[in-house]
C-alpha positions in Angstrom: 77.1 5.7 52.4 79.4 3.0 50.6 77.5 -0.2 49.6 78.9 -3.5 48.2 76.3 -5.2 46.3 76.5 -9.1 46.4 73.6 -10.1 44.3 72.9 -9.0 40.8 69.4 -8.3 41.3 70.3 -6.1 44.6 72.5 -3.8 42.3 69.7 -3.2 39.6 67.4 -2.2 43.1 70.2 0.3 43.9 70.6 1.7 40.8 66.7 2.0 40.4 66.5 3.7 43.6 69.3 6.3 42.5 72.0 4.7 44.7 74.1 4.0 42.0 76.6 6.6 43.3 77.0 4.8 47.0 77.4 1.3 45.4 81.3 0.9 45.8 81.6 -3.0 44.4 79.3 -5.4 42.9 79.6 -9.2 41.5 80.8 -10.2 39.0 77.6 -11.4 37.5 76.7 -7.6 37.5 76.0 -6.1 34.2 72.9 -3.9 34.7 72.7 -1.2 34.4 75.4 -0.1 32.2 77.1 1.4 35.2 77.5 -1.6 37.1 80.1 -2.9 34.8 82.6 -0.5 35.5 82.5 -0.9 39.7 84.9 -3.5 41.2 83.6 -6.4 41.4 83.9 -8.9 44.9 83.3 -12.3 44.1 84.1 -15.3 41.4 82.9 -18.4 40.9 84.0 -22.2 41.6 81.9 -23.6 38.6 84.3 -23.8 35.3 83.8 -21.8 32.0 82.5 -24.0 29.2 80.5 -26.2 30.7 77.3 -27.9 29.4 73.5 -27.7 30.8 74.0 -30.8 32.4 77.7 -30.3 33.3 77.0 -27.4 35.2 73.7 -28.7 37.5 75.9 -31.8 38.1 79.1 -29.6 39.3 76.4 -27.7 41.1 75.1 -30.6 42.8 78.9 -31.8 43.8 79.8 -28.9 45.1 76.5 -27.8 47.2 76.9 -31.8 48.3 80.3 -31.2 50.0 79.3 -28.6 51.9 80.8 -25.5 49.3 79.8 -22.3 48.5 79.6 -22.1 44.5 80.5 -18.3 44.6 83.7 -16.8 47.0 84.2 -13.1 47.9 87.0 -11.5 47.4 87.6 -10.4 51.5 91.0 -8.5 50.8 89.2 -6.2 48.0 86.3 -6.0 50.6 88.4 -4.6 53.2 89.9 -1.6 51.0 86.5 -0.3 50.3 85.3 1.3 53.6 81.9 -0.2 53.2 79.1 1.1 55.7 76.2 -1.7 53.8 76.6 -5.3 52.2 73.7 -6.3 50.6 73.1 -10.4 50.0 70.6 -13.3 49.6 70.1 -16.9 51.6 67.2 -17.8 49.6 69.1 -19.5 46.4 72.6 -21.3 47.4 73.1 -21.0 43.1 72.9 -17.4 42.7 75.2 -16.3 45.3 78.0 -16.1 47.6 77.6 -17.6 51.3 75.2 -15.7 53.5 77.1 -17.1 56.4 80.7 -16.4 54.6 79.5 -12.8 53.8 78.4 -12.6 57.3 81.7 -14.2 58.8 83.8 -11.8 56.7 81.5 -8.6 57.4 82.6 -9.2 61.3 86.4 -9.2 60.2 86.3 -5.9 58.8 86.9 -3.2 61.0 84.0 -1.2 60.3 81.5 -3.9 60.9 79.3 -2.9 58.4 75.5 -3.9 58.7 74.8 -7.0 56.4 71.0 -7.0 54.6 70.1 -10.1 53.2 66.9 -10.1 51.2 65.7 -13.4 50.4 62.3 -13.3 48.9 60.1 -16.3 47.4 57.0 -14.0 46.0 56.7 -10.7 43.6 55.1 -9.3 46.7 58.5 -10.1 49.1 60.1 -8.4 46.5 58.0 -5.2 46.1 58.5 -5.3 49.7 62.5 -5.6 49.4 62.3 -2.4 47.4 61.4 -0.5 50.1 63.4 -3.0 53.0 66.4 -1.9 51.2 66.1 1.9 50.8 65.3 2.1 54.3 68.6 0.7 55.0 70.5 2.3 52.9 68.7 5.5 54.4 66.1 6.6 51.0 62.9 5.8 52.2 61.5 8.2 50.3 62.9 7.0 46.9 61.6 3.0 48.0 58.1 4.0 48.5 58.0 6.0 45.3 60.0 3.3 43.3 57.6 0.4 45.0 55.3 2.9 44.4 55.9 2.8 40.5 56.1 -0.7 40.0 53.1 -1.7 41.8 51.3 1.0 39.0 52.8 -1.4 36.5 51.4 -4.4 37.5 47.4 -3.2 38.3 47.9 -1.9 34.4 48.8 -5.4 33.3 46.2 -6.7 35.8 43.4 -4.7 34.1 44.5 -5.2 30.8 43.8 -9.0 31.0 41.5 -9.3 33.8 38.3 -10.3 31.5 40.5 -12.7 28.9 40.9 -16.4 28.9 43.7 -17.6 31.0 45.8 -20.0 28.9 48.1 -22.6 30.3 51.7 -22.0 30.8 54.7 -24.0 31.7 57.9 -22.2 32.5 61.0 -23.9 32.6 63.8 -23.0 34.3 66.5 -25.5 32.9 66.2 -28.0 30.4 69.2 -30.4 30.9 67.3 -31.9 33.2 64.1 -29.4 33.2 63.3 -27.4 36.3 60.3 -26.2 36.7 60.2 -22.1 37.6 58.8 -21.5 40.9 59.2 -19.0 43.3 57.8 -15.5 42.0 57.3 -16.8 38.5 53.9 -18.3 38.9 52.7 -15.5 40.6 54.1 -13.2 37.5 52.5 -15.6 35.0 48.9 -15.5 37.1 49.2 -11.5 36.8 50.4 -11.8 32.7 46.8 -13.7 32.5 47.7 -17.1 32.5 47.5 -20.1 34.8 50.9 -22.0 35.8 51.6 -25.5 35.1 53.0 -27.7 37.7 53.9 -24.9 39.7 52.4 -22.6 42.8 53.2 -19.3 44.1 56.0 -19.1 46.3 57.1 -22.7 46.5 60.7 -23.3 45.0 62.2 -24.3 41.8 62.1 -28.1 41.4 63.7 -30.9 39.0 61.3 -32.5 36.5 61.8 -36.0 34.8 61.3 -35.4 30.6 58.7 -38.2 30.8 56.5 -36.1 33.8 56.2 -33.3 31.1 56.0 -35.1 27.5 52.1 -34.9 26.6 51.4 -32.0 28.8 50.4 -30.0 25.8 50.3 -26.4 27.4 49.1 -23.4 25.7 52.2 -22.4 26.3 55.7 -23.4 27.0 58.4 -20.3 28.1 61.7 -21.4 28.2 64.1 -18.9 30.8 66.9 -20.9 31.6 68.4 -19.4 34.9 70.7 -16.3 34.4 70.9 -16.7 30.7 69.8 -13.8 27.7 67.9 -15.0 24.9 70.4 -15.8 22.4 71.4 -18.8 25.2 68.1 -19.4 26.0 67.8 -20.1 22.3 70.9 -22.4 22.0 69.6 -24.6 25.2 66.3 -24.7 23.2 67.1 -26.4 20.2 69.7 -28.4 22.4 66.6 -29.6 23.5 64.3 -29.3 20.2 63.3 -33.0 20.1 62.0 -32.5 24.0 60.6 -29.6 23.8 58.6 -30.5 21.1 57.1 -33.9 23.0 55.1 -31.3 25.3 52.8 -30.5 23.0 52.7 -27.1 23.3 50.5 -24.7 21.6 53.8 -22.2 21.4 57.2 -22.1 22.5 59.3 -18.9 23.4 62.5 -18.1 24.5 63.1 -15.4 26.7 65.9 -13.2 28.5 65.6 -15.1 31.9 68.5 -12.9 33.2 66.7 -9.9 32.6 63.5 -10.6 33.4 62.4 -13.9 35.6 65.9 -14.7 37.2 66.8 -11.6 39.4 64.3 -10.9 42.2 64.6 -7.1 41.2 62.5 -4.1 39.2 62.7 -6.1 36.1 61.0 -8.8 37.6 57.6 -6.0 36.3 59.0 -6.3 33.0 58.9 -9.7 33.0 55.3 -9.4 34.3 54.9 -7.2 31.6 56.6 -9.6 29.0 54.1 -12.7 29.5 51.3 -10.6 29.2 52.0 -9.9 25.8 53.2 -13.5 24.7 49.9 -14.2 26.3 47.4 -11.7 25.2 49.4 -9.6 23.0 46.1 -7.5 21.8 46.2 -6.3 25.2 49.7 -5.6 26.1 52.8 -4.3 24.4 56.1 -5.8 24.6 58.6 -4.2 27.3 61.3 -2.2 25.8 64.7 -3.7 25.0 64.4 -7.5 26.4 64.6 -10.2 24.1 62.1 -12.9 23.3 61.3 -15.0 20.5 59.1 -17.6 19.1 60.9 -20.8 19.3 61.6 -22.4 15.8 59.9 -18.9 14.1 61.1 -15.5 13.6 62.8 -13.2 16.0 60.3 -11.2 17.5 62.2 -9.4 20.1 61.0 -5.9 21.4 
């Protein structure tokens, strides 16, 4: 089976299921695994390099507002690749290409290949997506154990902190204007032992006004802007140093959203994993190889 993979978060579920062979193309937003970054990639973007926080939620907004798709797909590569499965998302219009354009340009390809678009709002619809997708791509066997393996993950970070106090946590998505995380991420911060701010389970990410947040003084304060590793999670921070500090937190970190809160994927668990150790870190140790720090102390990345 050939597969083009048009969501980064669907190509780390591929590899992780052993697929990586049978993925022919990916995005180019792809870069894990390692291996990702050598296939071809299908698809660019209409937002320009260089742009600012704010810049790039108001080009967002203009462009979403007309109508356009932020991301295209490359249709001519596309057609050379033979492709039996195209794997996409409807559930965020800012992480991806058109569901309807990958749809409309899977019907012009002579093969008609079957189109799988996984758009979940939970950890659970994910977990679930594991499994939706190996089916498709013919490996049930390696979803359920893979599903299998993850869900282990998270009832060991649900023991660990299961008799702890929950602190307070606010996660922010953006800072220039703040967005509030929502979709899976309160969920993963109620399973790291904490209790969301502002936010429930499932609902979407949403825009918040400085002056709703200044005073909120939360235990904690995680800053993952969306799709960025921790070293640009850092420079949005002290961007925003003199806001950040009117919440009142009781500690600010910066985290690689990118790795693990933006992509509805397998890292998602090490995100899981991640909080719980901000949060209780006598109980839990820091995932391997993601970067976090203590915002305005020293690195402490694992």
């Amino acid at each position: 089976m050939r597969i083009a993979s048009l969501v980064p978060s669907s190509t780390e579920m591929l590899f992780a299921l052993g697929l990586g062979d049978s993925v022919a193309a990916v995005t180019h937003e792809c870069d894990f695994p390692a291996a990702a970054l050598a296939k071809p990639h299908l698809t660019r973007t209409v937002i320009p390099e260089g742009l600012s926080a704010r810049e790039i939620d108001a080009e967002v907004k203009r462009v979403t507002a007309e109508g356009r798709a932020l991301y295209e797909v490359d249709e001519a590569a596309l057609a050379q690749l033979d492709i039996d499965l195209i794997v996409t998302q409807a559930v965020c219009e800012v992480c991806a290409v058109s569901y309807d354009d990958v749809v409309a340009a899977a019907a012009r390809l002579p093969r008609r290949p079957e189109v799988v678009s996984l758009d979940p709002s939970t950890l659970g619809e994910v977990l679930a997506d594991v499994a939706r997708l190996a089916e498709a791509a013919g490996e049930i066997a390696a979803g359920q154990a893979v599903r299998g393996q993850l869900e282990e993950r998270l009832g060991a970070v649900r023991e660990a902190v299961g008799d702890t106090e929950r602190p307070t946590v606010l996660a922010l998505e953006w800072l220039d204007p703040p967005f509030l995380g929502g979709h899976w991420v309160p969920e993963m911060i109620d399973i790291a032992g904490g209790k969301p701010v502002l936010s429930r389970p499932g609902e979407k990410s949403r825009e918040a006004g400085w002056e709703e947040l200044v005073g909120l003084e939360p235990d904690v304060a995680v800053v993952m802007p969306c799709g960025y590793y921790v070293e640009e999670s850092r420079r949005q921070a002290e961007l925003s140093a003199e806001r950040l500090a009117s919440l009142g937190a009781g500690a600010i970190w910066v985290v690689d959203a990118a790795s693990t809160f933006s992509r509805p994927g397998p890292r998602l668990v090490d995100g899981v994993e991640l909080l719980a150790h901000l949060l209780h870190p006598d109980r839990v140790a820091a995932p391997a190889d993601i970067g976090f720090e203590r915002f305005g102390l020293s690195v402490a990345s694992g």
